[in-house]
C-alpha positions as CSV (number, residue, x, y, z in Angstrom):
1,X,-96.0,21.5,-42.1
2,X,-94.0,19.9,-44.9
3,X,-95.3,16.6,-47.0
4,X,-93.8,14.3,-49.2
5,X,-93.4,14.0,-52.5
6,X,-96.3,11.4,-52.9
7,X,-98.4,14.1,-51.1
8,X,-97.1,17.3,-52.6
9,X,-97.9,15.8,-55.9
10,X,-101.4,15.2,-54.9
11,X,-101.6,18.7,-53.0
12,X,-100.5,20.0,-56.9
13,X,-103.5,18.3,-58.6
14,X,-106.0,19.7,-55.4
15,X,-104.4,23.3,-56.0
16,X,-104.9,23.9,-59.5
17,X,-108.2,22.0,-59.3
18,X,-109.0,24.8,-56.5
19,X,-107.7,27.4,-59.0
20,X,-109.7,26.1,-61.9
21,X,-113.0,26.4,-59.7
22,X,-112.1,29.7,-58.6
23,X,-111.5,29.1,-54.8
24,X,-108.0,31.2,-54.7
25,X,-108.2,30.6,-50.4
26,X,-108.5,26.9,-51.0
27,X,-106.3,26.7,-53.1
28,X,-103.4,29.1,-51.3
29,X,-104.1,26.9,-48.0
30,X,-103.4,23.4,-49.9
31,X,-100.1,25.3,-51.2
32,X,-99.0,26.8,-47.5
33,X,-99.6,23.1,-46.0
34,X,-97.8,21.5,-49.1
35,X,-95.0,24.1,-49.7
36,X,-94.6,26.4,-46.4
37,X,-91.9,24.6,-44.9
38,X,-89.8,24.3,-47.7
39,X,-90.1,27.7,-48.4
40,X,-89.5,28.9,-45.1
41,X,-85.9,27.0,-45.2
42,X,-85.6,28.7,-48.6
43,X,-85.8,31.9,-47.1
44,X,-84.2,31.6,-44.0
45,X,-80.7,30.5,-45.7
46,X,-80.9,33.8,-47.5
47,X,-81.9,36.0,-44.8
48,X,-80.5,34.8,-41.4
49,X,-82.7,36.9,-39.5
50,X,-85.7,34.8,-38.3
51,X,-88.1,37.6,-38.3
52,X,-87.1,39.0,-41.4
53,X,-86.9,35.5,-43.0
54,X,-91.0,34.8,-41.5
55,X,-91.5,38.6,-42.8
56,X,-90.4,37.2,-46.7
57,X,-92.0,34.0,-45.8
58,X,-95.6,35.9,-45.7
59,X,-94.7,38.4,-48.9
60,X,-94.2,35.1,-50.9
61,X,-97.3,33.5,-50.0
62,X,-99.2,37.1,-51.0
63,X,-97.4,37.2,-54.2
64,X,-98.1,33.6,-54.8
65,X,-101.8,34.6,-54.1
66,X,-102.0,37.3,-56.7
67,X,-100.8,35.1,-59.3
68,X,-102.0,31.9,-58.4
69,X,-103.8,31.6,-62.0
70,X,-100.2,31.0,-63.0
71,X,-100.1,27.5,-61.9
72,X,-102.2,26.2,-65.0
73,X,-99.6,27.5,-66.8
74,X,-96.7,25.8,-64.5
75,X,-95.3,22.2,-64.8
76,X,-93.9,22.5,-61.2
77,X,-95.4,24.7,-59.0
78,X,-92.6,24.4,-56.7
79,X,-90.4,25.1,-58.8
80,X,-92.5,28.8,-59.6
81,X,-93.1,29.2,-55.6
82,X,-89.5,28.5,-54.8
83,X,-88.5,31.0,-57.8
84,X,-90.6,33.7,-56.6
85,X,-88.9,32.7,-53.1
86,X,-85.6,33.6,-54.5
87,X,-86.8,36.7,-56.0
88,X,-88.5,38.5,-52.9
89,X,-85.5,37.0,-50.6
90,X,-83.2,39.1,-53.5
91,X,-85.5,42.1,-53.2
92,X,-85.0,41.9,-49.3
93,X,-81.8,41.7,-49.8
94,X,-80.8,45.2,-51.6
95,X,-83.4,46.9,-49.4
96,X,-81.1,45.6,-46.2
97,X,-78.2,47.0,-48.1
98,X,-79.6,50.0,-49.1
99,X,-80.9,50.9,-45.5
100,X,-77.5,50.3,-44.1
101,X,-75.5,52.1,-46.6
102,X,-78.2,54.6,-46.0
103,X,-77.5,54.4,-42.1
104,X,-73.5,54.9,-42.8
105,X,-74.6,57.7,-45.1
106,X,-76.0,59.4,-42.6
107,X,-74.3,59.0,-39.5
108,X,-71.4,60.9,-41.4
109,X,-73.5,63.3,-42.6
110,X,-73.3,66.8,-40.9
111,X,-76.5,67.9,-38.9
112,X,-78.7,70.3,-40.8
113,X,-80.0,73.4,-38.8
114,X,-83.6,74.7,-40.0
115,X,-82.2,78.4,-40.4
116,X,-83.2,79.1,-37.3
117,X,-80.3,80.1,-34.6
118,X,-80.1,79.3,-31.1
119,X,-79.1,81.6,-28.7
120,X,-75.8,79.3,-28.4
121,X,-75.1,79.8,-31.8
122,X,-75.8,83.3,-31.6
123,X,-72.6,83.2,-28.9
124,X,-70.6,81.0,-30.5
125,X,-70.8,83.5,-34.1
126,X,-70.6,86.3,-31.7
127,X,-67.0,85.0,-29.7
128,X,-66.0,84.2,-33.4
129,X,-66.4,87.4,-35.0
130,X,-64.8,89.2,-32.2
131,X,-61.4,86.6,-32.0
132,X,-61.7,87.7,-36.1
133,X,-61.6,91.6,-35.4
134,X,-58.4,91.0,-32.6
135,X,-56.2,89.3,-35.3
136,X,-56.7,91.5,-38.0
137,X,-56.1,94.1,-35.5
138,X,-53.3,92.3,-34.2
139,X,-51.9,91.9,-37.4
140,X,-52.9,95.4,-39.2
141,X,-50.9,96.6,-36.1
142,X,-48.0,94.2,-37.1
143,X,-48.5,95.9,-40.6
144,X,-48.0,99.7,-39.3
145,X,-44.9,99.0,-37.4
146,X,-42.8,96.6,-40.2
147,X,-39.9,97.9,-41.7
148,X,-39.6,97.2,-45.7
């Protein structure tokens, strides 16, 4: 649930007091309540899939975890949330790319055997070799019988 900017100033104070004192889950609950909405919208303009959006929407909150000693160093913790927001929607981003280009990639892609014939390719070689061994007949007899 979002809050105003009354109350997400106050919810600042109460996180990096929680931070100073050590309590990182205090302090990452007052930030989810205070920020969670607003970075939720962040992420879902970049990423228009829901569950992919939500799926962004966690990793920020984890990396926001991790580094949560970085607020004492922050003037706006927003402003850092919503910057690692961008960030881990960017990184999301090329990864979707990359899978689909991936995806193209290798729907043209030929299929690989495992060296291992099947008794259909065994037939298929065989037909092959023998249409081979008519036409050069055919045309070795062509051969014999021109006139130069």
């Amino acid at each position: 649930m979002g809050v105003g900017l009354e109350e997400r100033s106050a919810a600042d104070g109460r996180i990096r007091q929680a931070v100073r004192a050590g309590d990182k889950d205090a302090a990452l609950r007052t930030l989810m309540d205070a920020y969670g909405t607003q970075l939720f919208t962040v992420c879902s303009r970049f990423i228009p899939d829901r569950a992919h959006a939500e799926d962004v929407h966690q990793t920020c909150f984890v990396q926001a975890y991790q580094s949560l000693h970085r607020v004492l160093e922050r003037e706006s913790i927003a402003a850092w949330l919503m910057a690692i927001a961008r960030n881990r929607c960017l990184d999301a981003l090329k990864i979707h790319r990359r899978r689909r280009r991936w995806q193209v990639l290798h729907a043209t892609l030929p299929e690989v055997r495992d060296g291992h014939s099947t008794a259909e390719d065994e037939v298929h070689q065989a037909s092959l070799v023998q249409r081979l061994r008519h036409a050069l007949e055919v045309r070795s007899h062509s051969f014999d019988t021109a006139e130069y």
